[in-house]
BANU-583830 format. One line per field, with one value per residue (C-alpha): x, y, z; residue in one letter. Coordinates in steps of 0.5 Angstrom, whole numbers, plus 500, padded with zeros to 3 digits. Layout:
BEGIN
east	c(X, ...) $
north	c(Y, ...) $
up	c(Z, ...) $
r	c(a, ...) $
% end
This chain:
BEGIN
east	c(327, 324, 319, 314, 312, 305, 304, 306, 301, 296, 298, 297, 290, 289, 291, 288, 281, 281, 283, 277, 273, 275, 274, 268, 266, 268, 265, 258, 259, 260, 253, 249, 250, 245, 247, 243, 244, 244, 244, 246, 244, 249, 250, 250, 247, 250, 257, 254, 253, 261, 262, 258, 261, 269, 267, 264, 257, 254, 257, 256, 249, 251, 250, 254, 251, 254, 254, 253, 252, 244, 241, 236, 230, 225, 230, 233, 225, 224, 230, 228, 221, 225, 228, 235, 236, 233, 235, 236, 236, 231, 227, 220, 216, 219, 216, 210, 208, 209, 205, 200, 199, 199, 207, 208, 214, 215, 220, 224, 229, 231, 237, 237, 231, 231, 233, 239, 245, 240, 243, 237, 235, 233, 239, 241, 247, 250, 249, 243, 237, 232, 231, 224, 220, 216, 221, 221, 215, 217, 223, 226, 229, 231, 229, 233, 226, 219, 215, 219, 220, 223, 218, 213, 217, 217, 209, 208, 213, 211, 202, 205, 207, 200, 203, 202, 207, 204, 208, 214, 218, 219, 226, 227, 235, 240, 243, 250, 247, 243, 248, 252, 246, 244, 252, 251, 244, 241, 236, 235, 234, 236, 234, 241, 240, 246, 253, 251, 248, 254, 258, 253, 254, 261, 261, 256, 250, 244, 239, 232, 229, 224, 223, 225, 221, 214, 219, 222, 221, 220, 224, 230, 234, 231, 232, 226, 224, 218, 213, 214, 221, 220, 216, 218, 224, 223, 229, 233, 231, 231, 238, 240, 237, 240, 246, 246, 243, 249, 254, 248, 251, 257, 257, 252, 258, 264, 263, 271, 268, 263, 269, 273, 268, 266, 275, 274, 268, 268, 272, 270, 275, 280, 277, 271, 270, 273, 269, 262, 256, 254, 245, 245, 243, 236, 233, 226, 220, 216, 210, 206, 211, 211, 203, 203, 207, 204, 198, 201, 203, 197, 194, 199, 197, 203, 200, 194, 191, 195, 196, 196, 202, 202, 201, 209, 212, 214, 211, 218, 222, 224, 219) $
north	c(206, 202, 199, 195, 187, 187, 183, 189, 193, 188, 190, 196, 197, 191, 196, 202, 199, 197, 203, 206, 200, 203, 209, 208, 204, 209, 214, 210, 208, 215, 218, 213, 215, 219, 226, 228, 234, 234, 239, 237, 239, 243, 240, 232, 226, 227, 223, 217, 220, 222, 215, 213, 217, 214, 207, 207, 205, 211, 209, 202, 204, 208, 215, 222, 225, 232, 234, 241, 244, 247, 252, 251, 246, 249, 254, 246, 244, 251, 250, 243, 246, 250, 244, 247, 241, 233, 231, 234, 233, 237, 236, 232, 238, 243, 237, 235, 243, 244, 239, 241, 246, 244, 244, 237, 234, 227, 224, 219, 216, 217, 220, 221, 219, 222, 217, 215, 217, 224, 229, 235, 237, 244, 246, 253, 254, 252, 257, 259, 259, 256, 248, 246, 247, 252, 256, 258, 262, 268, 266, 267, 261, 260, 255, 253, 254, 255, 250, 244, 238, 242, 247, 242, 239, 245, 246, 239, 240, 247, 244, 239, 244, 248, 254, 256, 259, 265, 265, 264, 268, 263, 266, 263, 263, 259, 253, 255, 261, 257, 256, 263, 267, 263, 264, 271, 271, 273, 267, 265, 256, 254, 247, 246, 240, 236, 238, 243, 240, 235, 242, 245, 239, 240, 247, 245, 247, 243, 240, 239, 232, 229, 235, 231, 225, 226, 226, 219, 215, 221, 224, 228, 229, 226, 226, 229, 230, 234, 229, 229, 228, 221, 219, 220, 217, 211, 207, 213, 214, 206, 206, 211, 209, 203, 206, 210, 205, 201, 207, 207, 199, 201, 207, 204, 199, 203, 209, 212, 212, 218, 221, 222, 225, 230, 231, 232, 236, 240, 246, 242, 240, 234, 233, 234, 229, 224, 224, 226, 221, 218, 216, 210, 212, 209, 209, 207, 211, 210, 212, 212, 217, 221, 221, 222, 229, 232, 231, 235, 241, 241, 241, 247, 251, 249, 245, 248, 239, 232, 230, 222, 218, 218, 224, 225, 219, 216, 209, 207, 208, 203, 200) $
up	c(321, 326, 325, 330, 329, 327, 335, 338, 335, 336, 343, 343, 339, 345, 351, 348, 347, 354, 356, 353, 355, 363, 362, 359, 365, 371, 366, 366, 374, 375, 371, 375, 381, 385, 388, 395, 397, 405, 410, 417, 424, 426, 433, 434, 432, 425, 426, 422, 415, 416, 417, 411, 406, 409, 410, 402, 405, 400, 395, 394, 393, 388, 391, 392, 399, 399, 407, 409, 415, 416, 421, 426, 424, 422, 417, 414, 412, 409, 405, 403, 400, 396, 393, 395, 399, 398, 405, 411, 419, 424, 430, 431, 433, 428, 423, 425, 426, 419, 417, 422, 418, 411, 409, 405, 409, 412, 416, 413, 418, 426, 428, 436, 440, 448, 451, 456, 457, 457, 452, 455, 461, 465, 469, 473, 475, 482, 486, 484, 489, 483, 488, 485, 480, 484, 484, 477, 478, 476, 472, 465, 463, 456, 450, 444, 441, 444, 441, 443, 445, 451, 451, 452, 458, 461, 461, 463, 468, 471, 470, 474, 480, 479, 474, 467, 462, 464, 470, 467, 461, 455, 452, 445, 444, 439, 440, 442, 446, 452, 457, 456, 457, 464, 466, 464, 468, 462, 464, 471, 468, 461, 457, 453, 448, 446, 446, 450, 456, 456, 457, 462, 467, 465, 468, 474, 472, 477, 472, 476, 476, 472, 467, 462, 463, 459, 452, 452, 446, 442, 436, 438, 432, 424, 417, 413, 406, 403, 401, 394, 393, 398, 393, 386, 390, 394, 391, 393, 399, 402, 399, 403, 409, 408, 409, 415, 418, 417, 420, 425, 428, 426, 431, 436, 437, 437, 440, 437, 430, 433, 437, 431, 427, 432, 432, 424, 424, 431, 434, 440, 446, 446, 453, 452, 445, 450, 455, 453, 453, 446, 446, 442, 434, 432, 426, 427, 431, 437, 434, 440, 444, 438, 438, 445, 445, 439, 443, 449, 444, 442, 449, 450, 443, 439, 434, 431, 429, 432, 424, 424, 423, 416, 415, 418, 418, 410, 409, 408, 413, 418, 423) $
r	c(x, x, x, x, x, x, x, x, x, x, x, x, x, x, x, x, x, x, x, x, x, x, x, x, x, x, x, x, x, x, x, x, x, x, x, x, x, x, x, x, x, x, x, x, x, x, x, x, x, x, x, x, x, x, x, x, x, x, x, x, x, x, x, x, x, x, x, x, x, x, x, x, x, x, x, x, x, x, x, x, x, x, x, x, x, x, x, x, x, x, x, x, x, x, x, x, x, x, x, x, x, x, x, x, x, x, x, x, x, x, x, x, x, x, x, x, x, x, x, x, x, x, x, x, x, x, x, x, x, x, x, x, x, x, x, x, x, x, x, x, x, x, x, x, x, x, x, x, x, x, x, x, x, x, x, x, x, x, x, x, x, x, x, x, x, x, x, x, x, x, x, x, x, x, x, x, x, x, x, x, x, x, x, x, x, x, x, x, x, x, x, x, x, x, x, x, x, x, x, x, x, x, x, x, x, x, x, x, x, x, x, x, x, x, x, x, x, x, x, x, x, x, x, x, x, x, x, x, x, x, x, x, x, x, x, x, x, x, x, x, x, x, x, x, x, x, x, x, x, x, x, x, x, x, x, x, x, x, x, x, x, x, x, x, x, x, x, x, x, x, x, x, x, x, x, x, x, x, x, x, x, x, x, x, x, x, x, x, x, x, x, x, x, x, x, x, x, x, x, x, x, x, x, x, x, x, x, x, x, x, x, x, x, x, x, x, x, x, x) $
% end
């Protein structure tokens, strides 16, 4: 019979313990991860969290983010109050109303501010008679929601030209119905934001000028919490940020990165991917721009208070 010499078995205890000490390792590795459960914008601003998930930057700080694609922004911060999600992305002014009346959610790292290359802006189509902002009296035009940043800039806009709302229509419509409804002439003016305004200008829309110009600075897209998640989990969350702030440089740097998560993750055109301009991605807030808006949406009825900052912005998030 053959019989093994009393070193190869050494061996081969040898081998198996460290074979469990491996498993056990990864085991133990794998235990200690954190999961967030994230939901995304649908359009835009999301490339960086891809690119952190490829480039290991999650990881390292020991966190598994499962990404999912959200609604619209105020049906992403329903779902985080029900504890469906820890993290998801939606707009400053869906955020701040909620808070303003009484919803425990903070904002906990910048996304996208309205800032150049423009990603949102009033267009009509070429030939539509609509030349200045006075002729919109009378006019429908569409909102990828009323209450804001767009809604706002629209009644600075037309108070600037001495009309009110009530003398336009404010229509309320998805993020992918804006522009279809104005070639269909569902809506004489539209305010598209993201990929949309891009593809807008792409098929000759006229956008008119200065509509936008009361919104720079200010949030466009932002990662959220409710309150009590935040705190229970400051480490978390600064390693998160961590994170994406480091896919943010990484992106802000090499713009192919975002391209490429746009091929991956969109039905978008080649063409178009190629050539659409890309707002840098920033992580901290510009308070005062941010206040100075929600005083506005107040003024205009779309905020029942102005809460202070600190009422919406997590303390930990960058400065």
């Amino acid at each position: 019979m053959f019989q093994l010499s009393s070193w190869r078995l050494a061996a081969i205890a040898l081998l198996i313990v460290l074979s469990a000490l491996i498993m056990l390792a990864a085991s133990s590795a794998s235990a200690q991860e954190k999961t967030i459960r994230l939901l995304r914008a649908p359009v835009g601003a999301f490339q960086p969290l891809y690119i952190a998930v490829e480039r290991g930057y999650f990881r390292e700080r020991g966190l598994a983010v499962e990404i999912a694609i959200g609604g619209g922004p105020d049906q992403n911060i329903a779902q985080a109050m029900a504890g469906q999600v820890e993290i998801v992305m939606t707009g400053s002014v869906p955020l701040v109303a909620a808070v303003a009346n009484g919803v425990p959610v903070v904002a906990v790292l910048g996304a996208e501010a309205h800032e150049e290359p423009a990603t949102t802006g009033l267009m009509v189509k070429a030939d539509s008679p609509i030349q200045t902002l006075a002729d919109l009296k009378g006019k429908r035009i569409g909102l990828p929601g009323i209450a804001s940043p767009q809604g706002l800039a629209i009644l600075l806009a037309l108070d600037g030209v001495g009309l009110t709302q009530k003398d336009v229509a404010l229509v309320n419509l998805p993020f992918d119905a804006v522009v279809e409804s104005a070639e269909r002439g569902q809506v004489d003016a539209t305010f598209p934001i993201g990929f949309f305004y891009t593809l807008a200008k792409s098929q000759g829309f006229r956008e008119l000028p200065s509509v936008v110009r009361p919104l720079e600075g200010t949030p466009a897209v932002l990662y959220a919490a409710t309150r009590k998640w935040a705190e229970e989990n400051p480490d978390t969350l600064k390693a998160f940020n961590e994170a994406m702030l480091r896919a943010y440089a990484d992106a802000n740097t090499d713009q192919a990165l975002v391209r490429q998560v746009d091929r991956q993750q969109t039905r978008l055109l080649a063409n178009f991917i190629d050539t659409r301009p890309i707002v840098p991605f920033e992580g901290a807030f510009k308070r005062d721009a941010w206040h100075k808006m929600n005083v506005g949406l107040a003024r205009f009825g779309f905020l029942p208070r102005v809460p202070a900052s600190a009422e919406y912005i997590w303390d930990g998030a960058p400065q």
